[in-house]
N, C-alpha and C positions, 0 to 999 in steps of 0.2 A: 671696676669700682671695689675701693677694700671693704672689707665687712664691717659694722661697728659693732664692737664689742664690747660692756660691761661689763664688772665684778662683783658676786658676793660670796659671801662665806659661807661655806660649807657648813648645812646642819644637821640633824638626826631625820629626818623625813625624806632626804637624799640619797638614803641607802638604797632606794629601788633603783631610782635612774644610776647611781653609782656601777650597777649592777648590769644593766641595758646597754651603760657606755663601756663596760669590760667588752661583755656579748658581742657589741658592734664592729671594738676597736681591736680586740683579742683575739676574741676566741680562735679565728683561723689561726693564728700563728703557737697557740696554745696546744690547739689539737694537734699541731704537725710535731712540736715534741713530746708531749706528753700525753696526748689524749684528751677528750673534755669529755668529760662528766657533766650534766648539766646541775642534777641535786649534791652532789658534790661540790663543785663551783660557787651555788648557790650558798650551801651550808655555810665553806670556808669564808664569803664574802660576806654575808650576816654575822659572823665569830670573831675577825679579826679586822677590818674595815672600822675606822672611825669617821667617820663623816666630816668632823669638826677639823680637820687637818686639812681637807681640802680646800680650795678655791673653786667655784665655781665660773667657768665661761659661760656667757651668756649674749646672743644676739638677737638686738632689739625685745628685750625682755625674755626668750624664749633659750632655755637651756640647751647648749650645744656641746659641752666638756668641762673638764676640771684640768686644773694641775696641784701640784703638792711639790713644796719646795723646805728641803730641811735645815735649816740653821748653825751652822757648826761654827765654834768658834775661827777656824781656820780654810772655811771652804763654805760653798752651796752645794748643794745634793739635788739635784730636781731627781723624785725618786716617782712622778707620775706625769705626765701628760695624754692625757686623751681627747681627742676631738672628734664630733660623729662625722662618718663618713662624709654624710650631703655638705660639710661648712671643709672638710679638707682641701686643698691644693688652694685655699683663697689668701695665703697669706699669716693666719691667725696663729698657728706653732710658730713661727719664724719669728712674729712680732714678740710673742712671748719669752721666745727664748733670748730674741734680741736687748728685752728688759731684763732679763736675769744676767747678763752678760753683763751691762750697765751695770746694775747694780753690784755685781762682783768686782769689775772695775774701781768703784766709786769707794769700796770697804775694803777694797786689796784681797782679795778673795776668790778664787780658783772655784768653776764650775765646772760639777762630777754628777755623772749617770750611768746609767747600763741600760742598752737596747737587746732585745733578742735579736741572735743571728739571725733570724729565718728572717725578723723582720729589715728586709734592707730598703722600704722607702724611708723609713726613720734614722737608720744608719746613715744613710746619703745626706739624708737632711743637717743631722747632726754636722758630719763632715764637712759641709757647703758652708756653715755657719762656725766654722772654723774648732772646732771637737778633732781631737786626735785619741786612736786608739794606745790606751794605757795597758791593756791585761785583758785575759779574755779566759770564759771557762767554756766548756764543754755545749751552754747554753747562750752566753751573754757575752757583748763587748762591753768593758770597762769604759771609758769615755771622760778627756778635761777637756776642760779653756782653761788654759793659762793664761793670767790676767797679766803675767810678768813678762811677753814675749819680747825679747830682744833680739 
């Protein structure tokens, strides 16, 4: 049975769960290249974190992730997705992305992301959903949909 999921917008009182859902969704793959600091972490997340950019996931009332999808005249950026652990493998990325896909379709518009290497369930997922590697640094794969595939 798939999950039912609402939306709302991300506000300033989010910044903690904002923070909990990195912790969840992150941090292992954080610590494997960089290290994780936890008041560090914390600090940078309070500093530069806006709240109001995200969307928030939510099931049956009860906050489960966000995403954040950036608007460019020539492209979509989904430059966040997180979802906690316990709502993962049910479906809920895939639907997501599968509406941003739509939607880039719909406005002629090419969707762009970057995954960490380390992390390869998201890589794969990416890829399954049709994402081809663009570029790649040292930490991160580059990532489109080309909405123009011929």
């Amino acid at each position: 049975m798939a999950v039912k999921i609402s939306f709302r917008d991300g506000k300033q009182e989010d910044l903690e769960f904002l923070f909990y859902l990195k912790t969840q969704t992150l941090k292992e793959y954080v610590a494997q290249i960089w290290g994780w600091d936890e008041d560090f972490q914390y600090d940078r997340h309070r500093h530069s974190v806006n709240p109001e950019v995200y969307t928030i996931i939510q099931a049956s009332g009860e906050d489960i992730g966000c995403f954040a999808v950036e608007i460019h005249p020539d492209k979509l950026f989904l430059s966040v997705i997180e979802i906690l652990p316990a709502f993962q493998n049910q479906g809920v990325g895939s639907r997501l992305i599968r509406d941003l896909i739509k939607q880039g379709e719909q406005e002629g518009k090419n969707i762009e992301l970057q995954v960490l290497k380390v992390n390869q369930r998201a890589f794969q997922l990416y890829r399954s959903l049709g994402f081809a590697t663009t570029n790649e640094t040292d930490t991160h794969y580059q990532m489109l949909y080309s909405v123009n595939k011929s």
